[in-house]
N, C-alpha and C positions, 0 to 999 in steps of 0.2 A: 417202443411206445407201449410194451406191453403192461404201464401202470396205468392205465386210461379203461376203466371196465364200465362195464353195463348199469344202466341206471338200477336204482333201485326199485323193486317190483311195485311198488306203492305209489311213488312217482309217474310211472307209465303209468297204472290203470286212472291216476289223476288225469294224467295227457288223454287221453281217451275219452275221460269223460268231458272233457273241457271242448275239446273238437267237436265231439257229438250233439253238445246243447251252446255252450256261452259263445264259441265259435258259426258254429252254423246257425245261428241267431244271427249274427253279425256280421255276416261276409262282407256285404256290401262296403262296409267301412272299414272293414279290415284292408279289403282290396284298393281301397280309397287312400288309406295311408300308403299304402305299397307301391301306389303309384303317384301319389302327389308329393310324399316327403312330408317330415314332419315339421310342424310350424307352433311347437309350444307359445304358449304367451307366458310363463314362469319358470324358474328355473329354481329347482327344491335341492339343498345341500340339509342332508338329513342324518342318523346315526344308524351304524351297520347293524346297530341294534334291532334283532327280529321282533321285538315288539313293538318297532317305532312303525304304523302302516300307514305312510302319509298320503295315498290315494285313497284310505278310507276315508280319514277324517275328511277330506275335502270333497268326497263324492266324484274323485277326478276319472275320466275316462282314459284312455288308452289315447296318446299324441298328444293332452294336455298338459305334462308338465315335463319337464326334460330332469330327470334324478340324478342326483350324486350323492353316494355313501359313503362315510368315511369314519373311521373314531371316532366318537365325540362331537362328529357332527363339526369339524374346525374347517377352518381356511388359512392356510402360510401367508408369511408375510412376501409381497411381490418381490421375485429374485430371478436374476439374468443369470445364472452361474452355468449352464449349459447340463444345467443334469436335468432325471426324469423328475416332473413332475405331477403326477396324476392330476392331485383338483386345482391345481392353477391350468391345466390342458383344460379340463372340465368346464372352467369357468372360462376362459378366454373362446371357446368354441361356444361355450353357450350364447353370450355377449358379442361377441365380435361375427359372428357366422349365424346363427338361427335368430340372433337382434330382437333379447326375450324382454319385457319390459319389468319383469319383475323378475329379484331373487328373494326367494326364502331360504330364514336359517332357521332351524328347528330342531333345540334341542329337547332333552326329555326326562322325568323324574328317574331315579334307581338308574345313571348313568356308568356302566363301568369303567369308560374313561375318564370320567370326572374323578373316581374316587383312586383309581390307579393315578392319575394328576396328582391329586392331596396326599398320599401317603407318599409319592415319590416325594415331593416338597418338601412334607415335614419329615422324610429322613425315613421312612417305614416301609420302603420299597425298594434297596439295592438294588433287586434285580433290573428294574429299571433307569436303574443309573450305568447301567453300562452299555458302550458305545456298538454294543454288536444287539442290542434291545429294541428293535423297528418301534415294538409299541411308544418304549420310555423318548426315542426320539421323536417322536411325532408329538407325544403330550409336552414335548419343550415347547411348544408352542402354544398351551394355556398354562405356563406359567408366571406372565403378568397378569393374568385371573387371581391367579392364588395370591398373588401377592395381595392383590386389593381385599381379597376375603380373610386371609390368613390370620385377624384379630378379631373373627368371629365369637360369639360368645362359650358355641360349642361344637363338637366334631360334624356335627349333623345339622346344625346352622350355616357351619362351613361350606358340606358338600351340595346343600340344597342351594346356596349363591353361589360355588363354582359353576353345579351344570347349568345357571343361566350366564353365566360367565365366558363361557366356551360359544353361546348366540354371541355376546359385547364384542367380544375378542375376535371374531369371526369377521362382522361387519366392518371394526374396524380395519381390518388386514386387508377384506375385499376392496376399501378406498383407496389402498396402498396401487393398486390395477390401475396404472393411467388409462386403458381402456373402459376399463369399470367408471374410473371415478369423473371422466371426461360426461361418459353416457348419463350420468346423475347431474351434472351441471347443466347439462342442456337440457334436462327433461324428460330424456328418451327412457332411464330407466331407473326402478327404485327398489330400494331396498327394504327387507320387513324382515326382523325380530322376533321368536316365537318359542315360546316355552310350554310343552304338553305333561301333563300328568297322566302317565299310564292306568293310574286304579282309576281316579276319580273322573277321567275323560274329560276335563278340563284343559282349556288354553288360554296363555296368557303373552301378550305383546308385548314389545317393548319400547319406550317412547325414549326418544335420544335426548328429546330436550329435559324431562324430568331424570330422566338420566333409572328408570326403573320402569317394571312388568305390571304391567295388571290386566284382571282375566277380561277376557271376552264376554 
């Protein structure tokens, strides 16, 4: 195991400072969560994108939202096949075990799964057309996004309705979850659409029945 080395120095003196003030502020509910378990009421499927900070925008505290990260912010379609699944684990423990009443999908401007999606598509991406490509497999799965975009007027009209496409495409996959899609018939749980712009800090939702986004 000798490829497992020491944090980085910057890191620690981070650790350090975080203990000393944001932590020992907050014991009491630190120790709250430690002992009571966590009880989100949302469940946030976001992109591993480090600009994407979805507890900022929300003001969320620490036990309020249960997170999942992934490329592009996607959800597979529901499948038994006996292999690993990370965000369909994610989701069935979020839903079926912490029994969150709301998911959010939140995708986001300057996506680089969205545009690695499009150029696989339109043929500008081999790399990710081959079967040993984790990335190019996983964006097979926004490519009935692209197809509905793919007659955009321009390359950058395109990518800007893929990355909200990768939200459409998500929700719809999450109703594929007879779990998921059970909890929505009764009531117990709901799903919400959501498109951020990293420069302009704008967000924008999406309404299933008009079938499009608009901001907040």
């Amino acid at each position: 195991m000798d490829h497992a080395r020491p944090l980085p120095s910057y890191l620690v003196q981070r650790y350090h400072g975080w203990r000393a003030t944001g932590y020992a502020e907050n014991q009491a509910w630190y120790r709250h969560l430690a002992e009571q378990g966590q009880h989100p009421r949302a469940m946030v499927i976001s992109c591993c994108d480090s600009r994407v900070h979805v507890t900022s925008i929300f003001g969320a505290d620490q036990g309020e939202f249960f997170i999942h990260r992934n490329i592009a912010n996607l959800v597979p379609p529901f499948e038994t096949d006996g292999g690993q699944h990370g965000t369909s684990a994610a989701v069935e423990y979020a839903v079926s075990a912490l029994r969150v009443a709301h998911i959010l999908v939140i995708g986001h401007s300057a996506c680089g799964g969205a545009k690695g999606c499009q150029q696989m598509c339109s043929g500008q991406a081999p790399e990710l057309e081959e079967k040993t490509s984790f990335v190019g497999r996983w964006l097979e799965i926004l490519r009935p996004g692209f197809e509905r975009v793919k007659d955009e007027s321009d390359t950058a009209a395109q990518l800007s309705a893929l990355e909200r496409q990768t939200v459409v495409v998500s929700l719809e996959n999450l109703m594929s979850f007879p779990f998921v899609s059970g909890r929505v018939a009764a009531g117990a749980l709901s799903l919400h659409g959501l498109w951020h712009d990293i420069g302009s800090g704008a967000l924008e939702q999406y309404d299933a029945v008009r079938g499009s986004f608009s901001q907040l």
